[in-house]
C-alpha positions as CSV (number, residue, x, y, z in Angstrom):
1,X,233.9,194.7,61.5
2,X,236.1,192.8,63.9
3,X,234.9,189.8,66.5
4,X,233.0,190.5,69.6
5,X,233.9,187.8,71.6
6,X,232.1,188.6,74.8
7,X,229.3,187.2,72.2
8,X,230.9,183.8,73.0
9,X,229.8,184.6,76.6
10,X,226.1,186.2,76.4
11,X,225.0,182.8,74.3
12,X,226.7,180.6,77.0
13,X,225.2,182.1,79.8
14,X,222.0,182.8,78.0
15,X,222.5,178.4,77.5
16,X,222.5,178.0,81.4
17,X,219.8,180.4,82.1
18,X,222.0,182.7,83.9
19,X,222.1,186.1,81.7
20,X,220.7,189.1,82.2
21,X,219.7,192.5,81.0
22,X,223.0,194.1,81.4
23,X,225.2,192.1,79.7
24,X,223.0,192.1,76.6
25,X,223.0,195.8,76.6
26,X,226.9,196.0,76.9
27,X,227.0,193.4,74.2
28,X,224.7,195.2,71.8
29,X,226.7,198.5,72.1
30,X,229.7,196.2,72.0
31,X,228.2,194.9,68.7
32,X,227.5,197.8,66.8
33,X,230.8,199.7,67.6
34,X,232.2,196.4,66.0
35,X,230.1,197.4,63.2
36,X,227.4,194.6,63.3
37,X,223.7,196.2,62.3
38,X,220.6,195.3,62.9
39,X,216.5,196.4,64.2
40,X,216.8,194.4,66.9
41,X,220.5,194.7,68.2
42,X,219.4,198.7,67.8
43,X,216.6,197.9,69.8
44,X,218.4,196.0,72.2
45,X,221.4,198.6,73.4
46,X,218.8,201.3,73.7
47,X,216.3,199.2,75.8
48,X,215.0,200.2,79.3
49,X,217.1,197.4,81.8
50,X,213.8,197.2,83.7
51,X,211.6,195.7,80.7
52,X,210.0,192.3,81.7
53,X,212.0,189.2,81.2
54,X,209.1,188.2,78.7
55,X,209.9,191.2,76.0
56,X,213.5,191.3,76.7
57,X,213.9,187.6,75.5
58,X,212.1,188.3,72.7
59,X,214.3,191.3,71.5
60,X,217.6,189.1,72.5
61,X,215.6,186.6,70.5
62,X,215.4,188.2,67.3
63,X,218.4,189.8,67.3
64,X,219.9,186.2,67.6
65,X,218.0,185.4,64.5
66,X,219.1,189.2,62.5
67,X,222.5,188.1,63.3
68,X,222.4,184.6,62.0
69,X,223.4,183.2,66.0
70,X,220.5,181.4,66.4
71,X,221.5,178.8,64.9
72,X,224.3,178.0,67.2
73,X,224.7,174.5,69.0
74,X,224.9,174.6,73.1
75,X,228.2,172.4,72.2
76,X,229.6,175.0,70.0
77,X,228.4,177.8,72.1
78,X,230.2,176.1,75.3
79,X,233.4,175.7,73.1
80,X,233.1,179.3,71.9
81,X,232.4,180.2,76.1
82,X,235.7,178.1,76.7
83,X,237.6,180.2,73.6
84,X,236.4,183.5,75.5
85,X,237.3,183.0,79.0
86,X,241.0,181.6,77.8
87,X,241.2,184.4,75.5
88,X,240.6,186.5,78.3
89,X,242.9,185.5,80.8
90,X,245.7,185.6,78.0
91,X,245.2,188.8,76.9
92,X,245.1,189.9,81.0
93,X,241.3,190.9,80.9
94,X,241.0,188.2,83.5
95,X,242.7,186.6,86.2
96,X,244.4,183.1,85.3
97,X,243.1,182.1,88.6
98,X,239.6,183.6,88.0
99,X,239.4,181.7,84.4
100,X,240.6,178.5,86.0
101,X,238.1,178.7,88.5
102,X,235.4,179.2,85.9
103,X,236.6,176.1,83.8
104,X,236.8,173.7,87.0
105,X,232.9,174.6,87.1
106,X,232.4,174.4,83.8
107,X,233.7,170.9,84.0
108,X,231.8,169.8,86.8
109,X,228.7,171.1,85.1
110,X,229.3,168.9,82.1
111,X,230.2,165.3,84.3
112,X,234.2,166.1,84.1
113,X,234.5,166.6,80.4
114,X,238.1,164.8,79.4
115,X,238.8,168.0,77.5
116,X,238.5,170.1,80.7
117,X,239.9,168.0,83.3
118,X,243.4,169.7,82.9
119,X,241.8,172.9,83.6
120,X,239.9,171.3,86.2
121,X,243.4,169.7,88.2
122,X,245.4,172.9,87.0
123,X,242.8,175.0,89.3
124,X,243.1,172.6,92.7
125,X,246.8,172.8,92.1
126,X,247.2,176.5,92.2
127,X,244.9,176.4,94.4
128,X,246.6,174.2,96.8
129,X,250.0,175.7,96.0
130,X,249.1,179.1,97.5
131,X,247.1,177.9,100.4
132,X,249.3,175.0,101.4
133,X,252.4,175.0,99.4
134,X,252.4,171.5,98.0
135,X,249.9,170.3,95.7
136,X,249.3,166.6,94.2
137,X,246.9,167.2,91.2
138,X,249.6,168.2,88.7
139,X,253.0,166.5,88.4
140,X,256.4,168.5,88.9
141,X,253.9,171.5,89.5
142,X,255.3,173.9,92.4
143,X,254.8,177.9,93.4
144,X,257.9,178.5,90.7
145,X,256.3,177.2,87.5
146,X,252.4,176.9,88.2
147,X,251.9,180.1,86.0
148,X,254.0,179.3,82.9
149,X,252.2,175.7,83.3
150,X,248.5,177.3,83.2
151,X,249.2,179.7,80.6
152,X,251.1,176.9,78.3
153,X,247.5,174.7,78.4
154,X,245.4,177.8,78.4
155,X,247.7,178.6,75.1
156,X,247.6,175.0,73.9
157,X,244.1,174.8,74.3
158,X,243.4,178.2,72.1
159,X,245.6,177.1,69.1
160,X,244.0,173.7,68.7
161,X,240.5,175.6,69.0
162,X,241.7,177.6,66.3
163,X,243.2,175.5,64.3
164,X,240.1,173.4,64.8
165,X,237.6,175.8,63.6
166,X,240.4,176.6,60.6
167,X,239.9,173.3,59.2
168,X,235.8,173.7,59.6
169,X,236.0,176.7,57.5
170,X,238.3,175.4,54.8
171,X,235.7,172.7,54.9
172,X,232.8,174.8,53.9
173,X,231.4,174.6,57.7
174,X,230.6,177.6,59.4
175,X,231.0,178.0,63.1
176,X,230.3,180.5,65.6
177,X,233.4,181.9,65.6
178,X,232.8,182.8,61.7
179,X,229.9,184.4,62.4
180,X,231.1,187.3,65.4
């Protein structure tokens, strides 16, 4: 088995309300070609995308449970979000800019959290960079070094996650990130 870590996205968006059918279903498949088995995740990639919300969140619901992710923390499951969307854009799945754009939202949504304000001034600097050609929210930042900037904090920001999680495991603490 090897880690899905779209899962990371699923839970996060299933925190803020905002999933839907789809994604579940690709994430299910996703699951059991990873080689994850359960009823429920069965149930869940072969299930009709037009079932009513009420049933559908009750398969997602127990298949949560099957897989032991039920157990998850909205803090942890926003960390693991954070992980995904970085991993993402540094394996070239997604846009720098697209990721960054994500992360300035996600900061917003949680009052300007200190550990994503980088993210969230990295994003109005590109930003600015391309539209206007001088920005003011990162210093020495200009159109020749903006990328290797974002992807050294998008980098920086992965390894101490890791490393992070790491040190819960050695601890005997197990995270979401041990679990898919």
């Amino acid at each position: 088995m090897h880690k899905v870590k779209s899962t990371y996205k699923v839970l996060a968006d299933k925190v803020k309300q905002q999933d839907n059918a789809e994604d579940w279903i690709d994430w299910a498949l996703e699951m059991m070609e990873a080689g994850f088995e359960s009823e429920h995740l069965f149930i869940l990639a072969g299930i009709s995308r037009k079932l009513n919300r009420f049933e559908f969140d009750g398969i997602v619901n127990r298949t949560l449970k099957e897989l032991s992710l039920d157990k998850a923390t909205n803090e942890e499951i926003t960390k693991g979000n954070i992980y995904y969307l970085i991993s993402e854009a540094l394996d070239a799945k997604m846009t720098m800019k697209a990721v960054l754009d994500k992360l300035r939202k996600l900061c917003q949504e949680r009052n300007y959290d200190e550990e994503l304000l980088p993210f969230y001034s990295l994003a109005y600097a590109q930003e600015e960079l391309e539209e206007l050609g001088v920005q003011f929210y990162w210093k020495d930042a200009d159109n020749s070094n903006i990328n290797s900037i974002i992807k050294a904090k998008l980098q920086e920001w992965k390894i101490n996650y890791e490393a992070t999680t790491l040190k819960d495991a050695q601890q005997g603490t197990q995270t979401l990130i041990d679990k898919i």
